[in-house]
C-alpha positions in Angstrom: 0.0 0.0 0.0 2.8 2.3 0.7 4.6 1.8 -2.6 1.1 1.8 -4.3 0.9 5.7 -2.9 4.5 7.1 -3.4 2.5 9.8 -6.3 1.1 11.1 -3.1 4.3 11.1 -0.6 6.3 12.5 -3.7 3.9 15.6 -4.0 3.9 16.4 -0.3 7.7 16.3 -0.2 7.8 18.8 -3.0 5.7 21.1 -1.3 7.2 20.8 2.3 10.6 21.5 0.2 9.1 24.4 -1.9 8.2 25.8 2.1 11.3 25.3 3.4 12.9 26.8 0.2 10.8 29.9 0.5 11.4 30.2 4.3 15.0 30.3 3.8 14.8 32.5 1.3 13.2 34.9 2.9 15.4 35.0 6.2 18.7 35.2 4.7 17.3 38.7 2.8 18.9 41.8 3.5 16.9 44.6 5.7 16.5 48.1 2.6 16.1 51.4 3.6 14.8 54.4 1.9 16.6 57.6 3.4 15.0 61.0 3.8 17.8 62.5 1.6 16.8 59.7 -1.1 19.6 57.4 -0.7 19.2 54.1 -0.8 20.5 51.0 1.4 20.4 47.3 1.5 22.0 45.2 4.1 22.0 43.4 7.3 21.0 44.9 10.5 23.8 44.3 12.8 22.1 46.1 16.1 19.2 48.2 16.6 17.5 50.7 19.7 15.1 53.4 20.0 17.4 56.1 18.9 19.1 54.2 15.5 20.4 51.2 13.8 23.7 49.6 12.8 23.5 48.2 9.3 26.2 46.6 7.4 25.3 47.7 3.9 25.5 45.1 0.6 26.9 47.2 -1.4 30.8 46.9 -2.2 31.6 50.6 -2.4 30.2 51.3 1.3 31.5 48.3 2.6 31.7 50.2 6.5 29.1 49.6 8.8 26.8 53.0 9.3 25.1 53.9 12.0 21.8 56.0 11.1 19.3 57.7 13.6 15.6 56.7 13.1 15.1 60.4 12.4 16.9 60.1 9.0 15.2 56.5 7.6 11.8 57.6 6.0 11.1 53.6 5.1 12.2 50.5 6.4 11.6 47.5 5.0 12.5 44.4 6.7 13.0 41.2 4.4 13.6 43.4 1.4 11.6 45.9 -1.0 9.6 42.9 -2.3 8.1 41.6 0.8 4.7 42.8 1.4 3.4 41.2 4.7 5.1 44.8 6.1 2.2 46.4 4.5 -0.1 44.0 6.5 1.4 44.1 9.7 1.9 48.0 9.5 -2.3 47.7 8.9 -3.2 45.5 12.2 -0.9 47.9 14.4 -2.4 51.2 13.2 -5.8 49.3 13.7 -5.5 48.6 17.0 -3.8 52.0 17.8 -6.8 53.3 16.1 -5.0 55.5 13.5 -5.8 55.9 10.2 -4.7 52.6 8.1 -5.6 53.6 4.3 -2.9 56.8 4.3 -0.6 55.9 0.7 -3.5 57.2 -1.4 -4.2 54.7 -4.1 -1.8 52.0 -3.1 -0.5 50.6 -0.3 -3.2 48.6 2.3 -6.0 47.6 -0.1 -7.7 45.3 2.0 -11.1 45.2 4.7 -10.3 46.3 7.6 -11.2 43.1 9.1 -8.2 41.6 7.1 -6.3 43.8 9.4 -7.9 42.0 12.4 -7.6 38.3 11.4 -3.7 39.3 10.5 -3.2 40.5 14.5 -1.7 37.2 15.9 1.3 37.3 13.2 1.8 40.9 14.8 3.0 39.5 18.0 5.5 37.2 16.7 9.1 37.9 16.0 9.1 39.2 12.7 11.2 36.9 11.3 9.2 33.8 12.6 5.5 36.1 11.2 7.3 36.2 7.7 7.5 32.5 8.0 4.4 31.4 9.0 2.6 33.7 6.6 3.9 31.8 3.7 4.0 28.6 5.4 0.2 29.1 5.3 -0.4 30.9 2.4 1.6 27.8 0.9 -0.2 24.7 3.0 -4.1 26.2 1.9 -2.7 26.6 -1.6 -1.4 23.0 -1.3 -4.5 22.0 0.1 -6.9 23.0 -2.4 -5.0 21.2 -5.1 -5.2 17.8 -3.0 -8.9 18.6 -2.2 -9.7 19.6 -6.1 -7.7 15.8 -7.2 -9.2 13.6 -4.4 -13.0 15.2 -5.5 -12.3 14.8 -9.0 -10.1 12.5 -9.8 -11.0 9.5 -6.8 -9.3 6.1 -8.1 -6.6 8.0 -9.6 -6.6 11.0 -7.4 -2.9 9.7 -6.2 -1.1 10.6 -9.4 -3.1 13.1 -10.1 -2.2 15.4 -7.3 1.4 14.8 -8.3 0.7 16.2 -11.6 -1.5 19.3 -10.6 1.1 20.4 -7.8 3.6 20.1 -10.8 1.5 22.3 -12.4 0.1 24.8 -10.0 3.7 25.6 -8.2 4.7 27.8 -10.7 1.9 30.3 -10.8 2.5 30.7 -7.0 6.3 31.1 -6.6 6.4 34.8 -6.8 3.2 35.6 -4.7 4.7 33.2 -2.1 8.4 34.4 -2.2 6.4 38.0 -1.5 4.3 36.9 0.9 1.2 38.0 -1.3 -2.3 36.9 -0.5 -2.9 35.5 -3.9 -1.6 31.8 -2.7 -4.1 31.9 0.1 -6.9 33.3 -2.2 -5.7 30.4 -5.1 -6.2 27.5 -2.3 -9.6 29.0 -1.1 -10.8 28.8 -4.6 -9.9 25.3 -4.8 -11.5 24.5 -1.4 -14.7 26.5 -2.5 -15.5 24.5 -5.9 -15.1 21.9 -3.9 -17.4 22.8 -1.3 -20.1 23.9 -4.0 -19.7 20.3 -6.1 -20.5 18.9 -2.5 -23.2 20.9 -1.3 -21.7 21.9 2.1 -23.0 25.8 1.4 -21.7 26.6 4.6 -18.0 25.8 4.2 -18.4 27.5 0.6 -19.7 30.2 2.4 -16.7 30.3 4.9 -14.1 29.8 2.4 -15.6 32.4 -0.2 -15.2 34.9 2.8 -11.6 33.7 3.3 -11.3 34.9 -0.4 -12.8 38.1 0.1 -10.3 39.0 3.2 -7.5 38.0 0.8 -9.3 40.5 -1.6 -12.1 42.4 -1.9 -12.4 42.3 -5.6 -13.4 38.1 -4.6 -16.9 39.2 -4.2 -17.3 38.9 -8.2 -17.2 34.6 -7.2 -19.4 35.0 -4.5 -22.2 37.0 -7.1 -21.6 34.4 -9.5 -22.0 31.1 -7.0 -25.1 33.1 -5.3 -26.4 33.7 -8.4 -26.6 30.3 -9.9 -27.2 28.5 -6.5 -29.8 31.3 -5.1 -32.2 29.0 -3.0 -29.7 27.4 -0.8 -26.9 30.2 -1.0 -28.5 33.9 -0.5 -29.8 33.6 3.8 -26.7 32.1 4.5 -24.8 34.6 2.4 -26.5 37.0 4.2 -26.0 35.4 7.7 -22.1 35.5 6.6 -21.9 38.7 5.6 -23.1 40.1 9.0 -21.1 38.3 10.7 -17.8 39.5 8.8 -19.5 43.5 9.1 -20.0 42.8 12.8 -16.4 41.5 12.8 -15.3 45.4 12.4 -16.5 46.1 16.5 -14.2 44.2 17.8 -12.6 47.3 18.2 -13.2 49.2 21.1 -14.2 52.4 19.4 -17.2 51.9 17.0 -16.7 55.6 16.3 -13.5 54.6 14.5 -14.5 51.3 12.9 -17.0 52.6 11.1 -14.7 55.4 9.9 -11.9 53.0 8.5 -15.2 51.1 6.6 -16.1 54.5 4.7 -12.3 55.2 4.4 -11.9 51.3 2.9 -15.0 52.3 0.5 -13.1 55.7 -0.5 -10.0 54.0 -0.9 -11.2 51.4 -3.5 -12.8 54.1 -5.6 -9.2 55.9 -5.8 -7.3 52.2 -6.6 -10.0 51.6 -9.2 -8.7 53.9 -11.6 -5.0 53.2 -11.9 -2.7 55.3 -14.4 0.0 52.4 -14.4 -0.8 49.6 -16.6 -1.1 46.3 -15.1 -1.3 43.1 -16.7 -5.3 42.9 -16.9 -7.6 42.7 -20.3 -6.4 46.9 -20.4 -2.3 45.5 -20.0 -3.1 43.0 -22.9 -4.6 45.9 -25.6 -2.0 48.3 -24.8 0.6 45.7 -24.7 -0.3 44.8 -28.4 -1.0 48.7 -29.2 -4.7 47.7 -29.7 -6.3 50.8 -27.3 -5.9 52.8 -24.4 -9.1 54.9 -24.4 -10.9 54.4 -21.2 -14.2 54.1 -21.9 -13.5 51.6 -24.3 -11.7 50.0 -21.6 -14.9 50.1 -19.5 -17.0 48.8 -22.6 -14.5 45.8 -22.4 -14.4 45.1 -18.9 -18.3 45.3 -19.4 -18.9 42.9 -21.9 -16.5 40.5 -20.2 -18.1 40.8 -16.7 -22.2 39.6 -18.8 -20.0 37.3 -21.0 -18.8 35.4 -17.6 -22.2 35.9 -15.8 -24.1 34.3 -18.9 -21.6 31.1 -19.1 -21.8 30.9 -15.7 -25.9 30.9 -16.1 -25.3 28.2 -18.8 -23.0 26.0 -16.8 -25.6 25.8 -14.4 -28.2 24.8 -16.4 -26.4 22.4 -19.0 -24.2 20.6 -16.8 -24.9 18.2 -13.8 -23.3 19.5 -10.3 -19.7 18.8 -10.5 -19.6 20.7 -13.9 -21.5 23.1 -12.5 -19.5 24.1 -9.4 -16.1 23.3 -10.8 -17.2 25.8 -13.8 -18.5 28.4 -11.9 -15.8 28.9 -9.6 -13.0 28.4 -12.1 -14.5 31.5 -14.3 -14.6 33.6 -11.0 -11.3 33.3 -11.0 -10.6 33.9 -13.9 -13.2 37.4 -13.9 -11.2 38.3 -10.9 -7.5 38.7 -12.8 -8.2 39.1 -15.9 -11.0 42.5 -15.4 -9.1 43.9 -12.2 -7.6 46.9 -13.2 -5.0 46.1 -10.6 -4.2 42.5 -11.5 -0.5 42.1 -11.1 1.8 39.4 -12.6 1.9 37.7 -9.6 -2.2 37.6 -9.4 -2.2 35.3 -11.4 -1.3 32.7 -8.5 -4.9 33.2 -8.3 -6.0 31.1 -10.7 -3.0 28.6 -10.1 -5.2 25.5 -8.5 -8.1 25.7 -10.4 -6.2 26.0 -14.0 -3.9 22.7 -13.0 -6.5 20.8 -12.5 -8.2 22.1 -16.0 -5.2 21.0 -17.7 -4.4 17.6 -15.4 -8.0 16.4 -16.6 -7.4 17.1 -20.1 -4.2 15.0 -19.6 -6.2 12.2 -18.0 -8.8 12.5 -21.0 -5.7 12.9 -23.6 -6.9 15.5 -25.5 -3.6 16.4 -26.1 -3.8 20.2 -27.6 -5.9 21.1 -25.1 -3.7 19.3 -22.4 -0.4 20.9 -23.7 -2.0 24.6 -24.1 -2.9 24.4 -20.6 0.4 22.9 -19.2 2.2 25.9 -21.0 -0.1 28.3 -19.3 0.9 27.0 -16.2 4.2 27.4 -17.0 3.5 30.8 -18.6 1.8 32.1 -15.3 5.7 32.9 -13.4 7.8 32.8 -16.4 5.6 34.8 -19.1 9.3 36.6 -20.0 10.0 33.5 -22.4 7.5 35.0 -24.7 9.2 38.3 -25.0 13.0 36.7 -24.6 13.5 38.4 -21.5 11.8 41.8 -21.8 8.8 42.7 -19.3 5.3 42.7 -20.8 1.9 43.1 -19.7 0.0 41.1 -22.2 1.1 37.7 -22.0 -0.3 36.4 -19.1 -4.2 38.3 -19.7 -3.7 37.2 -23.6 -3.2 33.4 -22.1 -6.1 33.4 -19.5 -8.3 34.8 -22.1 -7.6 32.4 -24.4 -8.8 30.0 -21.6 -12.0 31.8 -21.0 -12.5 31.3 -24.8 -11.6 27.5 -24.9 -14.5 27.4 -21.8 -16.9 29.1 -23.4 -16.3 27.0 -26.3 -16.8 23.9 -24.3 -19.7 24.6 -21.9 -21.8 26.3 -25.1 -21.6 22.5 -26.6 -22.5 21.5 -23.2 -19.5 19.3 -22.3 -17.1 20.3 -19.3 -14.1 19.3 -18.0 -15.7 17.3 -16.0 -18.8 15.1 -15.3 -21.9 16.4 -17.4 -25.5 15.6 -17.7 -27.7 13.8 -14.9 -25.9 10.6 -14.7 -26.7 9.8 -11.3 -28.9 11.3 -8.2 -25.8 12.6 -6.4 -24.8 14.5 -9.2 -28.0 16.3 -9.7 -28.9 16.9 -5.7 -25.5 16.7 -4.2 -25.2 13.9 -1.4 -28.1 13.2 0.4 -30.1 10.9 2.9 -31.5 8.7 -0.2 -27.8 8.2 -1.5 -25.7 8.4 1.3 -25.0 4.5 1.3 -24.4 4.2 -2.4 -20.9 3.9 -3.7 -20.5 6.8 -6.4 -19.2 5.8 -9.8 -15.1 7.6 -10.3 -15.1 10.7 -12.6 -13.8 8.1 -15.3 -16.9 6.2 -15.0 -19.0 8.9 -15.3 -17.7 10.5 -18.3 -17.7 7.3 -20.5 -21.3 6.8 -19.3 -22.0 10.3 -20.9 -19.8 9.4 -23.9 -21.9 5.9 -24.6 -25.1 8.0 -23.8 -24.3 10.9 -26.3 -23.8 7.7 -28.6 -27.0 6.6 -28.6 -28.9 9.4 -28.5 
């Protein structure tokens, strides 16, 4: 039995080693500072009180240690300039000092105020150990969703499978993680949340959809789209989630001031909405390939791709049996929520790590090889979209990739066949588990689709 499940074994091993990989990484990086004359500095901390530092900077021609008062360092960024969880941490402690925490204009903390609160316990570790165990988490829930998404879809073969998709989904989350981003934890609660839907446990969808919204606000376009299409059993307890998370923001001893940073965290999303750098969403792919710039053609875009994904979501529902449904569904709110964010980064696109390698693993299973090796290059394409280009930056691979994606769905859910198992082929797949089919063994995804296939036959 234990040689029979080395697929599995092998896949944990590779993420435990991606953690520890990451966690050393992130230790051995050099403290930067930002002067207030302007100068720059990158090095190691050697000692540190109230009054100043010691640093020991990198940098070959100021090879002497410096000592430098706090009144002359206007930023300090411990871990490096590319860490982020500073931005978090800096977030929870103005919150519970009650100062304001949405000050850098349109960037910097972009995030509910009650993403501030569940970060708190990280704030009383040792930084060093909070840096850590943010990615160590970010990481495992990432992890997670992929080994929830193959044991749910794959069953008999879910073993090897999960080998493959973790294969596949590591790339897309490399950079997020080495940052400390929340995409990896948003990618995994994606996973978990199909998963949930296909199952019919509303409630942990509902839990793990607002574990996506924490990570980002902008994940409230998956929960319209699985409240939409599953209305009856999803909009109370929506609701009944929802007022817990507002209720969340009194924790705070000063209502006064919670409410405050919830109309500031409303202003603040208006002002990020808008952005005058381009990112790589639909708006980084046209003016990557010199197509437009003109904002209200932007808008028209983002327009017709927000019904586009609402209708095919409407017509996954309808067309395909429960597992298609949910899987679909939660794969093109993804997929909505990089590709028509205005502020979708390279790295977002860890976002739509889980859900995409297990899109492409079933196409492998099913050898429909173009399909299969589009999707595995995406995959790759997600962290290393600098191959197209040989090396030189771009903002249109990675939105030109997904979108080609979202057009290879819509293709296959118009003709009514999924990725996965379609049509009413058994009660469970129509009403989700219930009392009337607890005790009966389920047929494997492999069974089901070649009962579809001999159906379609004969019909």
């Amino acid at each position: 039995m234990a040689r029979e499940r080395w697929p599995v074994w092998g896949a944990w091993v590779v993420w435990a080693a991606l953690a520890i990989a990451l966690s050393v990484n992130v230790l051995l990086r050099p403290d930067a500072l930002v002067l207030t004359t302007g100068e720059r500095l990158s090095g190691r901390v050697l000692s540190e009180s109230s009054t100043s530092l010691t640093i020991s900077p990198d940098s070959s021609e100021d090879a002497q240690m410096r000592t430098i008062r706090r009144d002359e360092i206007a930023q300090h960024h411990r871990f490096g300039t590319r860490s982020v969880t500073g931005v978090y941490r800096l977030a929870s402690e103005r919150w519970w000092a009650s100062e304001e925490i949405y000050k850098e204009g349109a960037h910097g903390y972009l995030y509910l105020p009650q993403s501030a609160i569940v970060y708190s316990p990280l704030t009383l570790l040792p930084s060093g150990l909070a840096e850590v165990g943010w990615r160590v988490l970010g990481l495992w829930v990432y992890a997670w969703g992929v080994w929830r998404l193959t044991r749910r879809m794959f069953e008999r073969d879910a073993d090897l499978a999960f080998l493959v998709a973790s294969l596949l989904a590591i790339p897309a989350a490399l950079g997020s993680a080495a940052n400390g981003q929340t995409n990896v934890l948003l990618g995994g609660a994606a996973g978990l949340t199909a998963v949930a839907v296909v199952d019919r446990r509303w409630w942990w969808a509902c839990a793990w959809m607002a574990v996506m919204v924490l990570c980002k606000p902008t994940a409230l376009a998956v929960v319209g789209l699985v409240g939409a299409a599953y209305v009856r059993p999803m909009w109370w307890r929506l609701l009944v989630t929802g007022a817990l998370g507002a209720l969340g923001l009194f924790v705070h001893p000063s209502p006064e001031y919670a409410a405050g940073q919830a109309r500031e965290f409303v202003d603040k999303m208006i002002s990020a909405g808008a952005p005058v750098e381009v990112y790589q969403d639909v708006r980084g792919l046209l003016v990557g390939l010199n197509l437009t710039n003109a904002e209200h053609q932007l808008s028209a875009v983002r327009m017709v791709g927000g019904v586009l994904v609402l209708g095919l979501a409407f017509r996954a529902r309808r067309a395909c049996g429960g597992v298609a449904a949910g899987m679909g569904l939660v794969a093109l709110g993804v997929i909505l929520i990089t590709l028509f964010n205005p502020r979708t980064e390279g790295l977002s696109y860890a976002i739509v790590g889980p859900m995409l390698a297990i899109v492409a693993t079933r196409e492998l299973w099913e050898r429909r090889w173009i399909p299969a090796i589009g999707l595995m290059g995406l995959c790759v394409l997600l962290q290393f979209a600098r191959i197209v280009t040989l090396g030189e930056p771009n903002t249109w691979v990675r939105p030109l990739g997904v979108l080609v994606w979202l057009a290879w769905m819509a293709l296959e859910i118009g003709r009514g066949r999924t990725l996965w198992p379609v049509g009413p082929v058994a009660a469970w797949d129509r009403r989700g588990p219930s009392d009337a089919t607890a005790g009966v063994d389920r047929p494997s995804a492999q069974e089901l689709v070649r009962s579809n296939e001999h159906r379609g036959a004969h019909t």
